[in-house]
Phi, psi and omega in degrees: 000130179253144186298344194277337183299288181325279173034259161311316200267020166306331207275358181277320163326325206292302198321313224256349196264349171066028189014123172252155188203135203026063161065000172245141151299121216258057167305151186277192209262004196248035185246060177300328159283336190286328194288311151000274207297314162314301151322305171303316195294000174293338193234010169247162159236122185282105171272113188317119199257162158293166170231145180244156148257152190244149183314105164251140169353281200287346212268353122271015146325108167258168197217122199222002177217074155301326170276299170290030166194138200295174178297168191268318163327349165263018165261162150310147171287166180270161172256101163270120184235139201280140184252110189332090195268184192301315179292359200257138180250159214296299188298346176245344152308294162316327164286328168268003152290304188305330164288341162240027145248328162323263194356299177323288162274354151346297189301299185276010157292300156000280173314328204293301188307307177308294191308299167341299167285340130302320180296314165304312185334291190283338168310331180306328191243019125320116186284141171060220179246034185312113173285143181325300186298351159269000197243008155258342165281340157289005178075350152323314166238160149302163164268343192270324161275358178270351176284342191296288182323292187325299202304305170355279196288311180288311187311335181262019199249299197299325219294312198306317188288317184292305173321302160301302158320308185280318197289330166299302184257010210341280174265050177231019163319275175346274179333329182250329161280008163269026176248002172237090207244001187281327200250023167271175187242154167334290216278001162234053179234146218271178135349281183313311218261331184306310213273327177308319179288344188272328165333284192301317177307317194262347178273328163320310217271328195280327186290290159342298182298313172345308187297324175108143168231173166305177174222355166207143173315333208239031184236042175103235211217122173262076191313150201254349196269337199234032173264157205252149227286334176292315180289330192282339184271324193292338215263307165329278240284317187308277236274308202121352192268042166176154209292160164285322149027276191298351091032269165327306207276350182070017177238186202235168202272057190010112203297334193278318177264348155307305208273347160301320191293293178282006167277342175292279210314332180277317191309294181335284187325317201281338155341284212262358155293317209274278182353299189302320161320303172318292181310315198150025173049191209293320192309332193240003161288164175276162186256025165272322198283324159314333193280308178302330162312319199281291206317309153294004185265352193082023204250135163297178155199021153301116201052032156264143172277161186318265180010274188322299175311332175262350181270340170294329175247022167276330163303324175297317203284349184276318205282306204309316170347269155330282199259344187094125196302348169300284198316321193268016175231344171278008188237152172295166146293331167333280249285321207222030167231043167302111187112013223246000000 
């Protein structure tokens, strides 16, 4: 990996944190509301408002398994937002929405960086040309730092884009990446925008099922080089791995980078199965990181309780055994979470 990209996207701190002085945001010209807000405040008076916090992954998180379940800096920040009071007027209420979502992202810009610079850290004392998923099946790493890594490497993949889009849009930021939810990095993606993708992902897998699949579990190992292009589409749209875009457009995803995209997702999986095992199994996950597991598993976790969510993937890692992570996202979860 060369150093010049993180680097560069250090300047997205510049963007997003906006210098602040007294207490106002110093935005550049290309912020017509911020220039707004500025001018006005000669004539508002700004009352220190309540604040709600809204439930993030990370924002009561203790991490009590550093080896099974990555730093919580690879999660979202908590997001705290001011709560309107009745005497508070419509240009100043607004303006301290606007101000703890920079604050926001700031925090998860932040992150980025930080992880990055823990993660070379741990690439360092990786021997040769040792790859992470070889130095964690070598007992070299934890799971918890080779997730470290991965999320690492997409989240700093994102930032030249995500940078642009706020350099575009500044404080209309919010507003625009949840329709771009790709080119957002983890660790800034809001409450809302976390549960919208998870929304979208499940009405996808279902819609996907619809269509029809295999139906049962128990008819061996599935090779991935030799599935046949309907199952290879159905097993992306489940999974996630190319935009729904294509979708919308009615063509499909070249069959030859598809079928790479899920020879990578099953080699993660049978990794990060063994790994879980390993660090201290499902009981000692975090329950973000269960919920992210499943999802990557093809699993809903929307409207389940924590329990239900653990015992589902305590059933994926017993059943994947048996039939193979293929075999088990070409099938419901109904089919192998009996009992669950």
């Amino acid at each position: 990996m060369t150093i010049t990209l993180p680097h560069r996207s250090i300047r997205l701190q510049f963007v997003l944190a906006c210098s602040l002085r007294n207490g106002v945001l110093q935005h550049s010209s290309r912020f017509p509301l911020a220039q707004d807000a500025q001018r006005g405040l000669a004539h508002l008076r700004l009352r220190a408002p309540t604040r709600r916090q809204l439930s993030t992954p990370s924002a009561t998180r203790v991490n009590h398994a550093p080896s099974l379940n990555p730093p919580s800096s690879t999660l979202p920040p908590p997001l705290v937002l001011p709560v309107r009071s009745e005497s508070q007027s419509a240009p100043s209420y607004y303006f301290s929405l606007g101000r703890a979502y920079l604050s926001f992202y700031k925090t998860g810009a932040k992150a980025v960086y930080s992880n990055w610079q823990t993660a070379r850290s741990i690439r360092s004392r990786l021997p040769g040309n040792t790859s992470p998923e070889q130095a964690l099946q070598q007992g070299a790493l934890s799971r918890g730092e080779w997730l470290l890594i991965r999320r690492s490497n997409q989240d700093i993949k994102k930032v030249p884009l995500f940078a642009l889009v706020f350099m575009i849009c500044g404080e209309f930021t919010p507003l625009v990446v949840v329709f771009m939810s790709g080119v957002v990095p983890r660790t800034c993606k809001v409450p809302k925008q976390v549960l919208g993708d998870r929304e979208k992902g499940e009405e996808r897998r279902r819609s996907s099922f619809r269509e029809g699949t295999v139906t049962s579990a128990d008819e061996g190992m599935v090779d991935v080089e030799t599935l046949p292009s309907d199952q290879l589409s159905h097993v992306g749209r489940t999974l996630g791995l190319y935009s729904s875009l294509f979708d919308r457009l009615g063509v499909g995803l070249p069959t030859s980078l598809l079928r790479r995209r899920v020879r990578q997702w099953n080699d993660y999986i049978a990794v990060d199965d063994a790994a879980i095992e390993q660090y201290g199994g499902v009981e000692r996950m975090e329950m973000e990181e269960v919920r992210i597991a499943l999802e990557e598993r093809g699993v809903d976790v929307l409207g389940r309780g924590d329990a239900q969510l653990r015992r589902s993937l305590q059933a994926w890692l017993r059943e994947r055994k048996r039939a193979g992570a293929l075999r088990m996202v070409l099938v419901r979860p109904g089919v192998w979470e009996k009992g669950v």
